[in-house]
TIKE-378649 format. One record per residue (C-alpha): x negated, z, y negated. Coordinates in Angstrom, 2 decimals, always signed. Each point is the difference from the previous one (the first is absolute). Layout:
<zavexs>
<zavex xx="X" zz="Z" yy="Y"/>
...
</zavexs>
This chain:
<zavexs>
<zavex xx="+3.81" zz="-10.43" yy="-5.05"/>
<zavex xx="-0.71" zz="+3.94" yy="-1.34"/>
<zavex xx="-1.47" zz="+2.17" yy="+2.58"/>
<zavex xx="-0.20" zz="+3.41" yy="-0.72"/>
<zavex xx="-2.02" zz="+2.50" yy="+1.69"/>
<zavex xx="+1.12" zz="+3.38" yy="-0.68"/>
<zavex xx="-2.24" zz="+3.03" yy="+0.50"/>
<zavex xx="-1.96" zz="+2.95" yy="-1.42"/>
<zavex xx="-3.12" zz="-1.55" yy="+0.73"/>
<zavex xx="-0.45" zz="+1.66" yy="+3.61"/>
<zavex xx="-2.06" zz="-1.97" yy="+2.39"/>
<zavex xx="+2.89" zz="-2.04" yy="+1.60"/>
<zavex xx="+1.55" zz="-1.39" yy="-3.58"/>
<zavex xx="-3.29" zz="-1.03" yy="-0.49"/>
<zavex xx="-0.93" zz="-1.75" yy="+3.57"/>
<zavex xx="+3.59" zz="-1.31" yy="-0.79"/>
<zavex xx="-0.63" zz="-1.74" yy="-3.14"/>
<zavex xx="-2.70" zz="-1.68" yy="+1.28"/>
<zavex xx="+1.88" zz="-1.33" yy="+3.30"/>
<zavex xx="+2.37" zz="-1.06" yy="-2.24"/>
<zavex xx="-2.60" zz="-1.88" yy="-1.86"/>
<zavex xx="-1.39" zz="-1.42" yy="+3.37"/>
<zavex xx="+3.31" zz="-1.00" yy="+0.99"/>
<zavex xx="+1.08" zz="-1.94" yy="-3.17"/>
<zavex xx="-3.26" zz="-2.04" yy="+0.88"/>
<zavex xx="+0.27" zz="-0.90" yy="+3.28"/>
<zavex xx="+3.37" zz="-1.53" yy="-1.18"/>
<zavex xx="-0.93" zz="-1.48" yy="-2.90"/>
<zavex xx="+2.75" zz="+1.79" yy="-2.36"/>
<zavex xx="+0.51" zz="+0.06" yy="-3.10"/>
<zavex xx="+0.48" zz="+3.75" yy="-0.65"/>
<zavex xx="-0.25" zz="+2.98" yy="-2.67"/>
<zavex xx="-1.48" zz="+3.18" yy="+1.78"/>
<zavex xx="+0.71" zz="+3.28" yy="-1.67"/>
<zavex xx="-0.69" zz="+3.41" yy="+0.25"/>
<zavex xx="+2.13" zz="+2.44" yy="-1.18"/>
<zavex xx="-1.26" zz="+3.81" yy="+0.35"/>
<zavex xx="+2.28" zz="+1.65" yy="-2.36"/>
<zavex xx="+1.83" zz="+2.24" yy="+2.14"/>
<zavex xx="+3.19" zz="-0.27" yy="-2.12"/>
<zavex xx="-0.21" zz="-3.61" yy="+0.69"/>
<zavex xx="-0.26" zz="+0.32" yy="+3.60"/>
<zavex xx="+2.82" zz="+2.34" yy="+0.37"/>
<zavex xx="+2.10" zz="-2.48" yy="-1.87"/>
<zavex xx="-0.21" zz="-2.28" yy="+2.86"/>
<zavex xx="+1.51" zz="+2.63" yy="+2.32"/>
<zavex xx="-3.37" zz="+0.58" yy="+1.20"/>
<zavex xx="-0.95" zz="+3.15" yy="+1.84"/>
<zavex xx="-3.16" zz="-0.67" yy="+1.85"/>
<zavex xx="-2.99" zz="-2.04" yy="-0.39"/>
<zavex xx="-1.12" zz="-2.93" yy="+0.21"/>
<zavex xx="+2.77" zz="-1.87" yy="-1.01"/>
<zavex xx="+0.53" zz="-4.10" yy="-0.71"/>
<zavex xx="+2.47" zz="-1.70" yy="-2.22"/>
<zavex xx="+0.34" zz="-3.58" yy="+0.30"/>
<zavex xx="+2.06" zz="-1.45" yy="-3.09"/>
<zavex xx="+1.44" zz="+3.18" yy="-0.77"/>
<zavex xx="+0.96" zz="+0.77" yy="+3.43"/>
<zavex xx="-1.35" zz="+2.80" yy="+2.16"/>
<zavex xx="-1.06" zz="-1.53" yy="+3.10"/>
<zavex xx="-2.44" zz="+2.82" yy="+1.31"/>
<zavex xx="-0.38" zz="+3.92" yy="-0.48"/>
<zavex xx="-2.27" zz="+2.35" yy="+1.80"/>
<zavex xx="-2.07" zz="-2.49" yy="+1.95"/>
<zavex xx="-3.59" zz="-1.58" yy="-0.72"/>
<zavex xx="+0.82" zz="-4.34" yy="+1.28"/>
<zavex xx="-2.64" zz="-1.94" yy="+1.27"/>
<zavex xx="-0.97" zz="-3.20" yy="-1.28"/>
<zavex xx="+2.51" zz="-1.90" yy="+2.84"/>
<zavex xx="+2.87" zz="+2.19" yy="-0.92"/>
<zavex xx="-0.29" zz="-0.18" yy="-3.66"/>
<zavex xx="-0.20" zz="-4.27" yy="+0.62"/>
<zavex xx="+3.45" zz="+0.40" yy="+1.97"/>
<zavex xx="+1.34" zz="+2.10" yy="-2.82"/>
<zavex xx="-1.09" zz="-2.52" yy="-2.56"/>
<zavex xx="+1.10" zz="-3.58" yy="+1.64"/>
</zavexs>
């Protein structure tokens, strides 16, 4: 699984990243966490606000920081 946390390095990408991290714990996953920054990058996704998660190449989140539980549900 690639996990992609996409962000400008604001606040929320980062608290984001490191739910994501907590999340892929808890579960016991075997996961690649990224974080792409490059705005070009982001935009490719179709991306217009921040923080945003891609799970295997598929958007599953813009705009909004998840919390640990949400990102697990996500991620199942």
């Amino acid at each position: 699984m690639v996990i992609k946390v996409l962000g400008t390095g604001c606040k929320k990408c980062k608290e984001l990243e490191q739910n994501v991290r907590m999340a892929i714990a808890q579960l016991q996953i075997d996961a690649q966490v990224e974080k792409v920054e490059d705005i070009g990058k982001i935009m490719s996704y179709g991306v217009m606000s921040t923080p945003a998660l891609v799970v295997n190449e598929k958007v599953v989140s813009t705009g909004k920081l998840l919390s640990v539980d949400e990102l697990m549900g996500v991620l199942k």
